[in-house]
C-alpha positions as CSV (number, residue, x, y, z in Angstrom):
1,X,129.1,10.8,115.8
2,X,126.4,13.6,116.1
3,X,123.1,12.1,115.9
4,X,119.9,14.5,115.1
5,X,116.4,14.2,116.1
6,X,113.7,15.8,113.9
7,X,110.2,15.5,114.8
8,X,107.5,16.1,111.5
9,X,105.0,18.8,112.0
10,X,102.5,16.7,110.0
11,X,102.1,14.8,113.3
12,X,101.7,17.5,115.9
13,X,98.4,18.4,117.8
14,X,97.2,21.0,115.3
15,X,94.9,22.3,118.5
16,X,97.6,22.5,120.4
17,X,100.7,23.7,118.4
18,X,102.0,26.5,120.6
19,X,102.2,24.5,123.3
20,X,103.7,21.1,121.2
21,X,106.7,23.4,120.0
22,X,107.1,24.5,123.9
23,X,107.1,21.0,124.5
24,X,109.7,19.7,122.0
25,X,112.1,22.9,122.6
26,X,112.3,22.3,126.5
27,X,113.2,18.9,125.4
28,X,116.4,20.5,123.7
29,X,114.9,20.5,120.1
30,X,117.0,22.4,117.6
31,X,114.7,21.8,114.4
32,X,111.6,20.8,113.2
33,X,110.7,19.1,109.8
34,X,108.0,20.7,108.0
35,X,106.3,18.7,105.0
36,X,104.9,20.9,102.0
37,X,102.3,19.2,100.3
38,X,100.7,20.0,97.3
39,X,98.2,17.2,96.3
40,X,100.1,16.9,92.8
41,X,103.7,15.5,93.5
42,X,101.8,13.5,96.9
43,X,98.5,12.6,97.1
44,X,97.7,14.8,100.0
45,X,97.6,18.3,101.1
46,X,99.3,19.8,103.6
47,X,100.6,23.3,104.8
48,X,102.5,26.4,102.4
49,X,104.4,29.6,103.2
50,X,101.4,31.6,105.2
51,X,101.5,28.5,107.5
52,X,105.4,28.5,108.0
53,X,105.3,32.1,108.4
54,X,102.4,32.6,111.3
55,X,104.3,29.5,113.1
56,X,107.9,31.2,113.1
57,X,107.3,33.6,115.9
58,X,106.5,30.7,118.1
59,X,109.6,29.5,118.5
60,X,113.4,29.6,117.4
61,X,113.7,26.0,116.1
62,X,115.4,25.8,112.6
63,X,112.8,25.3,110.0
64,X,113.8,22.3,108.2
65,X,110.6,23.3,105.2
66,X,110.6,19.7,102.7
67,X,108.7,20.5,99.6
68,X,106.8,18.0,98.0
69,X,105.9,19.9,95.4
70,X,106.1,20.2,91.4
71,X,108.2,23.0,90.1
72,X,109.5,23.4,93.6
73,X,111.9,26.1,91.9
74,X,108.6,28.8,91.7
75,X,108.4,29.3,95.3
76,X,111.9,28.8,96.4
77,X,112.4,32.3,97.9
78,X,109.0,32.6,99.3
79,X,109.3,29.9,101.8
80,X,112.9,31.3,102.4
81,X,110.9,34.9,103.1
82,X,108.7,32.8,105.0
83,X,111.2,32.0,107.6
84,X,112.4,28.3,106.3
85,X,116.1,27.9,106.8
86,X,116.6,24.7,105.2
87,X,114.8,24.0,102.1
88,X,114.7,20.5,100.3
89,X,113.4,19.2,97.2
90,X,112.7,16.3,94.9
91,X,114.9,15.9,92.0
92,X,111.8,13.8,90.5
93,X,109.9,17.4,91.0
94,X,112.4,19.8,89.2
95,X,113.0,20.2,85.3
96,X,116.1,21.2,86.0
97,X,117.8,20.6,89.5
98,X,120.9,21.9,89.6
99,X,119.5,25.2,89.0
100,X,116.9,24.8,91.7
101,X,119.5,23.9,94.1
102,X,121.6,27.0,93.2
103,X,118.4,28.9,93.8
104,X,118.5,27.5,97.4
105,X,121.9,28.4,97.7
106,X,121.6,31.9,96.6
107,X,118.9,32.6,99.5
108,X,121.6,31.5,101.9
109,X,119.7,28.6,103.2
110,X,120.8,24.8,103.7
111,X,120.5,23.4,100.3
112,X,118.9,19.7,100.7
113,X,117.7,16.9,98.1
114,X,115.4,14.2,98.7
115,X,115.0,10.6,97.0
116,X,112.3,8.5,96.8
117,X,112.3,4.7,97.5
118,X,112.8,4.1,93.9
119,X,114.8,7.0,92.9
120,X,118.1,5.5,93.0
121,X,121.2,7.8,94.3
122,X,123.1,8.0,91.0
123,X,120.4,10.8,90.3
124,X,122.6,13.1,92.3
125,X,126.1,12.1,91.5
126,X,127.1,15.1,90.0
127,X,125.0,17.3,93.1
128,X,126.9,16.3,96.0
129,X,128.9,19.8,96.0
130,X,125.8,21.6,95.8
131,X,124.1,19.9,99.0
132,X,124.4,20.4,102.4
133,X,121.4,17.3,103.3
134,X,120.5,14.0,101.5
135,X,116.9,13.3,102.7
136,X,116.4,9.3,101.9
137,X,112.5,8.7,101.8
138,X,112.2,5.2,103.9
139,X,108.0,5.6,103.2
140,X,106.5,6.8,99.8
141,X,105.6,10.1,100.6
142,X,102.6,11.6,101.2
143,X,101.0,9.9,104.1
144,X,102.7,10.0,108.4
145,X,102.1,6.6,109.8
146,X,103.4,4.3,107.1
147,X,105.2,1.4,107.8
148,X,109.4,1.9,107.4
149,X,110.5,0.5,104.3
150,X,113.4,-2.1,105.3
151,X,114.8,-2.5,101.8
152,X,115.5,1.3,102.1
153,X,118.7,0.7,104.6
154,X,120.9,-0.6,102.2
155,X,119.7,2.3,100.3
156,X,121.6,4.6,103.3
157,X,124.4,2.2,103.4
158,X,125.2,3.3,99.7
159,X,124.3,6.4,100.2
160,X,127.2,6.7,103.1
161,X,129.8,4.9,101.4
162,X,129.5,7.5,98.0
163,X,129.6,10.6,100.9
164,X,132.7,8.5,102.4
165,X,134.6,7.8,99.2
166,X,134.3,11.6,97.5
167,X,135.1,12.6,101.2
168,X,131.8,14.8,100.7
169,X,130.4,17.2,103.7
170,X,126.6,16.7,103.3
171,X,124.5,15.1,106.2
172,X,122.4,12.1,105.6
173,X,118.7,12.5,106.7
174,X,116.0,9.8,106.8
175,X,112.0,10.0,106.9
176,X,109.4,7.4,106.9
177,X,108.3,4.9,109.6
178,X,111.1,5.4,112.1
179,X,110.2,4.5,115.8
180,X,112.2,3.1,118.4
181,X,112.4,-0.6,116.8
182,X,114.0,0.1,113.7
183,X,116.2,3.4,114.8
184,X,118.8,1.5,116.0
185,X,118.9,0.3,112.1
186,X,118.6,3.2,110.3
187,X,122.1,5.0,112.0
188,X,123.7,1.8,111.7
189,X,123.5,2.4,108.2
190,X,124.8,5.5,108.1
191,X,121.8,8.1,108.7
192,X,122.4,11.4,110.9
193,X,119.3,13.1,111.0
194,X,116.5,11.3,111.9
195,X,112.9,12.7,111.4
196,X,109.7,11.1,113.3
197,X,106.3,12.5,113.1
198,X,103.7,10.2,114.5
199,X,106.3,7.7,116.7
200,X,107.2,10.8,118.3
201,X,104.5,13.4,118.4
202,X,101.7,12.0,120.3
203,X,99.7,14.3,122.8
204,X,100.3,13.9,126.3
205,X,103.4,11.2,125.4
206,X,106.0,13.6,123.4
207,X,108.0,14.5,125.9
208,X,108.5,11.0,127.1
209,X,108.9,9.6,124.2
210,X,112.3,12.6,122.9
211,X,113.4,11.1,126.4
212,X,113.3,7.7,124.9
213,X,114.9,8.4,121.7
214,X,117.7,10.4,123.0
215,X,118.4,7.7,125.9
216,X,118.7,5.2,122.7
217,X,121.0,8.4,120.4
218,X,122.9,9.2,123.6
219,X,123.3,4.7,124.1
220,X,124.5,4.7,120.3
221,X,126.9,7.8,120.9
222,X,128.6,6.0,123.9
């Protein structure tokens, strides 16, 4: 099994970026999660497409772009101009989501959904076609450095048994209070793609801690 690591820009060393995204693409990095925020859908603020486009000379990590935003379907193709090459969104967010996610998939990006904690996965049974990721919330979004919500791995455990029985392609992400204890958990349940902002990101510890995580992937992968 393939096993993905995807560390959250919301945690990184604003002062420091350039050299952060040196830092996690010597480590072997392929993509970084980037959390769109707009203080409506989440109660917080946090980057947009002028942001996403000044960062994407710095480095030739995929630009997994998660909007948490309302009407996501207004400024679909100006984060793919921006330079995002996955774009995901909230079916809570969109008035009509099968539309949005054609919209993604007209761009020629990676088409992704994400559910809440208490969204349940039904939401998308007529979506799986249309969607190369599932991103399963483990946290209510909005905030890094929330605890992981336990509850949330059955939640991936039923998640991977509907992508098992319609023999669907889409790859199972996960967000939200992962760290080293709890990891372990989460792929046992059936998750691929694993994003960690402020378990991972820390300054001066980053690189040692992707060494820690992938030692515990590369264990898992045995």
């Amino acid at each position: 099994m393939s096993i993905v690591l995807s560390p959250s820009l919301l945690a990184a060393d604003m002062g420091h970026l350039a050299q952060e995204l040196q830092t996690l693409e010597e480590c072997g990095i392929k993509a970084l999660h980037i959390d769109v925020m707009d203080g409506n859908f989440v109660p917080n603020i946090a980057f947009g497409p002028d942001q996403i486009k000044m960062l994407r000379p710095l480095t030739t990590m995929k630009f997994d772009v998660h909007l948490m935003i309302v009407k996501p379907e207004r400024y679909i193709q100006t984060f793919a101009d921006a330079g995002a090459d996955a774009i995901t969104v909230h079916p809570e967010a969109c008035t009509h989501l099968h539309r949005t996610l054609q919209m993604i998939k007209a761009t020629g990006r990676t088409v992704g959904v994400s559910l809440n904690p208490a969204t349940p996965i039904e939401v998308l049974e007529y979506m799986y076609e249309l969607v190369d990721r599932v991103l399963l919330m483990t946290v209510n979004p909005g905030y890094g450095g929330q605890k992981n919500i336990v509850a949330m791995n059955k939640k991936i455990e039923q998640l991977a048994a509907a992508k098992e029985a319609g023999n669907y392609s889409f790859e199972i992400q996960v967000d939200g209070g992962i760290n080293k204890e709890n990891i372990k958990a989460v792929i046992a349940a059936g998750a691929r793609n694993i994003v960690i902002g402020s378990a991972l990101l820390q300054r001066g510890k980053t690189k040692e801690n992707i060494a820690d995580y992938q030692n515990i992937i590369r264990s898992l992968q045995l």
